[in-house]
C-alpha positions, 0 to 999 in steps of 0.5 A: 500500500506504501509503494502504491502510494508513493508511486501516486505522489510521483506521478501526480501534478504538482498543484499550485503553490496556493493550493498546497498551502489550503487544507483540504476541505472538510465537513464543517466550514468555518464560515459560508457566504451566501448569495453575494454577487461574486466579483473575483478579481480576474476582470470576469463577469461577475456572478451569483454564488456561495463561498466557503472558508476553512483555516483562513482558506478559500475552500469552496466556491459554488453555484447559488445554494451550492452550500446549503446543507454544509455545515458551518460555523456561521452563516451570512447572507450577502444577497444583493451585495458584491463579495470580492477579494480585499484590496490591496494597497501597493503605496500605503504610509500606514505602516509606522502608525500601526506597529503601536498597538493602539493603532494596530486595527488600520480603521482608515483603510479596513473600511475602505475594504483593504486587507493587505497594505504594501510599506516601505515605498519612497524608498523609507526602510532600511533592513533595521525598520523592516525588523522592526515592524516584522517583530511587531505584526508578528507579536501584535498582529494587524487589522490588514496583512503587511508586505514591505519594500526595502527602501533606497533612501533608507540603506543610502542613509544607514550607509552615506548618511546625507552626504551628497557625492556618488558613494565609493565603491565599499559604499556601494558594496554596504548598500548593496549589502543591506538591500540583500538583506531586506531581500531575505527578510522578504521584501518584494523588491526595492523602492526609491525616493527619488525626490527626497534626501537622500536619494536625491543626491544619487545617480541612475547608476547606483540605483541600477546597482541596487535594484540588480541586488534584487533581481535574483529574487524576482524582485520588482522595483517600485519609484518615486520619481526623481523630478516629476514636474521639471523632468517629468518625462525624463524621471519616468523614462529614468524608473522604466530604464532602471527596471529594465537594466536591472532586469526587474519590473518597474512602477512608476508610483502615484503617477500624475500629470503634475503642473499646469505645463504637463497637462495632456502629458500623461499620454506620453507615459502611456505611450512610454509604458506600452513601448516598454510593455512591448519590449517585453518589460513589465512596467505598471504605474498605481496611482490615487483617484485625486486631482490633487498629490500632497496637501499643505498650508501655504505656510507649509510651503516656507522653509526657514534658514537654520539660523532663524529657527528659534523657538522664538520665530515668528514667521509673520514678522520675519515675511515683513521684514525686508531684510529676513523676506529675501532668504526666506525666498531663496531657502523655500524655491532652492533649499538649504545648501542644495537639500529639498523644499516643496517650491523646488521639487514642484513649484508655484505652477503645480501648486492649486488653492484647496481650502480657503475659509475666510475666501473662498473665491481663492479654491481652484486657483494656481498661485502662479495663475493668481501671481501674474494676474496681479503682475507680482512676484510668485512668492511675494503673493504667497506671503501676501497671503499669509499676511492677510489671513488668519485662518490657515489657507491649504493647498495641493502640492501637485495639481492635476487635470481631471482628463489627465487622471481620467486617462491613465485610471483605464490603462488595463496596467495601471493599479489603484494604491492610496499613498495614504496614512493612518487615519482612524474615527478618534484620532481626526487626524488630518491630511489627504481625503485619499487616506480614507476614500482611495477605494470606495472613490473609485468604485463610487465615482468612477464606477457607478457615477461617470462609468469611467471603469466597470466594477469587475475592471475597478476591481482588478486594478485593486486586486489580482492585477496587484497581487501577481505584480509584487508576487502575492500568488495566494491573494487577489482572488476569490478562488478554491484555495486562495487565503481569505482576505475578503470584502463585502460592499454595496455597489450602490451605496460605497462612496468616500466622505472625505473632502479637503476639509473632512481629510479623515472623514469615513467612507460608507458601504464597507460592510464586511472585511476578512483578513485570513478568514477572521472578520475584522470589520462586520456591519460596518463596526470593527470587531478589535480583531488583528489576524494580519500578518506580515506577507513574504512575495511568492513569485 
């Protein structure tokens, strides 16, 4: 009986990687939903069945009814609701906020349906953050799961500190050190910051040479781009080419059309990006379904020499002093001794009026529009502004055209990811409306209010499309033998709240969320449950 037993194994096909990890199924599920329409992530047509779920495992998908007389441990009905796979967010900010326990749920995006979140992107963590937060999901677990990139600016840092020269070639060799060892803590792949010290002070060829660390892992390189407003075209070619020489798949992060002079350019990043696909790379862009990138106040904006930030300063005064006004000037369009500052990486013409209390005529404007209306300096105007208010004025640090973000949203490679933070009910934490609307806005406004996307397309770009890209085969599906991280929603009611005003205000139509078969938001409350945990890539 052994002999015969082992000749079977022999012969046998092997299954797929997600199949040898679910348990078989047995008589009692832990839990069977039924009635949802199902939309499994593939891009298909949706349609009406049942699933079951055992051991955090996907274990049955039927036909209507399909499970009626299996016994469970609990049922639900989802008649008249969709049932997909949990979203997952490819360029999320939440993961330092929710290795502290107090925060570990994620509320902001576990109502929004997100179930797994990917950390680490801009190029922020080194091999020592990455344990850290591994050793925290794994005491503490999460409200979603967590995958992590290794970071660019992170392992620059540890290694060069600031310094702002090509590293020497031991340096390289402990940069490159450091990104093998965040390859075998399991990150999915490297991600630059390009924008931002200290990566910027890099050249394309040591990024190649990092991002070559990571290819014998079948890694993917994941960036934001070096200068997305002067150099757009240039800074989006220079990510494609890093993949590309590397051997790895590129994303260009959180792409957009920043600034009024590059409207109508994103059509040349889907041309650069179908020319790319064709030679065989496979490049993808994610991006946030908001016509604005970063917020800030005006006074945000203003960088402060060294020498004046005293505990004393008094910024009003200083924008009316002719002899302080000018250094302000020169520190906040170049910054201080080459480093990064706002007006430099985007400037006046990427920067709209968002929130304006005691004028809101300003909402919508340019500065550099407003500026040469009245026929006065751009930065003059801005500290004009700050002069004559009382009330913080915000602004979007990357204005974006309407069509522009239209246009890339129906790319069948472009993913949905939120570049957002944490956000909870309690805390009112403010920043951008996408830290609590990214997906339902999508599946609201542009699915069922403009019809820019079907839901079954909507859904992919949230799911399957991300989870093959970085490398997470076990997830993105409603499939037998997937895990069960999955979301429950109603098409005709799921919108964001959030506005620039209401950042952290909650989206509606999130009923369920599982993560690994345990409900971590069930009628729309949060059950206090954190069954996330951290995710290797398994491409």
């Amino acid at each position: 009986m052994r002999t015969r037993l082992l000749a079977l194994l022999l012969v046998a096909p092997l299954a797929p990687l997600a199949a040898q990890r679910a348990p078989a199924p047995i008589d009692s599920l832990d839990l069977v939903i039924t009635g949802a329409r199902i939309v499994d992530g593939s891009g298909r047509p949706g349609f009406l069945g049942d699933v079951g779920v055992q051991y955090g495992w996907i274990t049955n998908v039927t036909r209507p009814g399909g499970l009626r007389t299996r016994p469970a441990r609990q049922r639900i009905s989802a008649t008249g609701l969709v049932l997909a796979p949990g979203f997952i967010d490819v360029h999320s900010h939440t993961v330092d906020a929710i290795i502290g326990a107090e925060r570990r749920l994620n509320e902001g995006v576990v109502r929004q349906g997100v179930t797994t979140v990917l950390g680490g992107p801009d190029g922020g963590y080194a091999p020592e953050m990455m344990r850290r937060v591994i050793d925290a999901i794994g005491r503490q677990g999460a409200g979603t799961n967590v995958a992590l990139y290794v970071g660019h600016n992170g392992v620059r840092r540890a290694v060069m500190g600031n310094a702002q020269r090509a590293p020497t070639a031991d340096e390289l060799a402990g940069m490159k050190g450091l990104v093998k060892e965040g390859m075998e803590l399991g990150a999915v792949g490297l991600s630059s910051g390009l924008m931002y010290e200290p990566g910027m002070f890099s050249d394309t060829e040591e990024v190649v040479e990092l991002a070559k660390v990571v290819a014998p892992y079948r890694g993917i390189y994941d960036s934001h781009v070096r200068d997305p407003v002067k150099r757009f075209l240039w800074s989006d070619e220079e990510c494609i080419a890093i993949g590309e020489r590397a051997g790895i798949p590129p994303k260009i992060g959180h792409e957009k059309a920043v600034a009024l002079e590059n409207e109508g350019k994103i059509q040349d990043v889907i041309k650069m990006v179908n020319a790319a696909r064709m030679r065989g790379v496979d490049a993808v862009t994610d991006q946030y379904p908001y016509d604005g990138a970063a917020n800030s106040t005006l006074t945000g904006i203003i960088v402060i020499p060294k020498d004046l930030r005293q505990p004393s300063f008094d910024l009003k005064a200083a924008l009316k002093d002719p002899a302080i006004r000018p250094r302000l000037k020169e520190a906040s369009e170049n910054g201080i001794d080459g480093g990064f500052a706002w007006l430099k990486a985007t400037g006046y013409t990427a920067m709209r009026i968002t929130t304006s209390p005691e004028r809101p005529e300003l909402v919508g404007q340019y500065l550099s529009e407003m500026a040469d209306a009245k026929k006065v300096d751009r930065f003059d105007l801005v500290a004009d502004l700050i002069l004559t208010s009382t009330q913080p004025i915000g602004i979007t640090l990357g204005a974006i055209k309407e069509k522009d973000l239209r246009d890339l949203l129906i790319q069948p490679w472009n993913m949905v990811a939120s570049d957002g933070g944490y956000a909870d009910s309690k805390s009112g934490a403010q920043g951008h409306p996408r830290s609590t609307g990214t997906f339902p806005r999508v599946l609201g406004h542009y699915v069922r209010e403009t019809r820019v996307l079907t839901l079954e397309d909507a859904v992919r770009k949230m799911t399957s499309l991300p989870a093959d890209w970085i490398g997470l085969r076990d997830r993105g599906r409603v499939a037998e033998g997937q895990a069960a991280d999955l979301v429950i929603f109603d098409p005709r009611t799921i919108a964001d709240k959030s506005t620039w005003e209401q950042p952290s205000k909650m989206p509606v139509g999130v009923r369920d969320v599982f993560v690994g078969g345990v409900a971590v938001l069930r009628n729309g409350d949060l059950t206090g449950q954190s069954p996330g945990r951290y995710l290797r890539a398994r491409r």
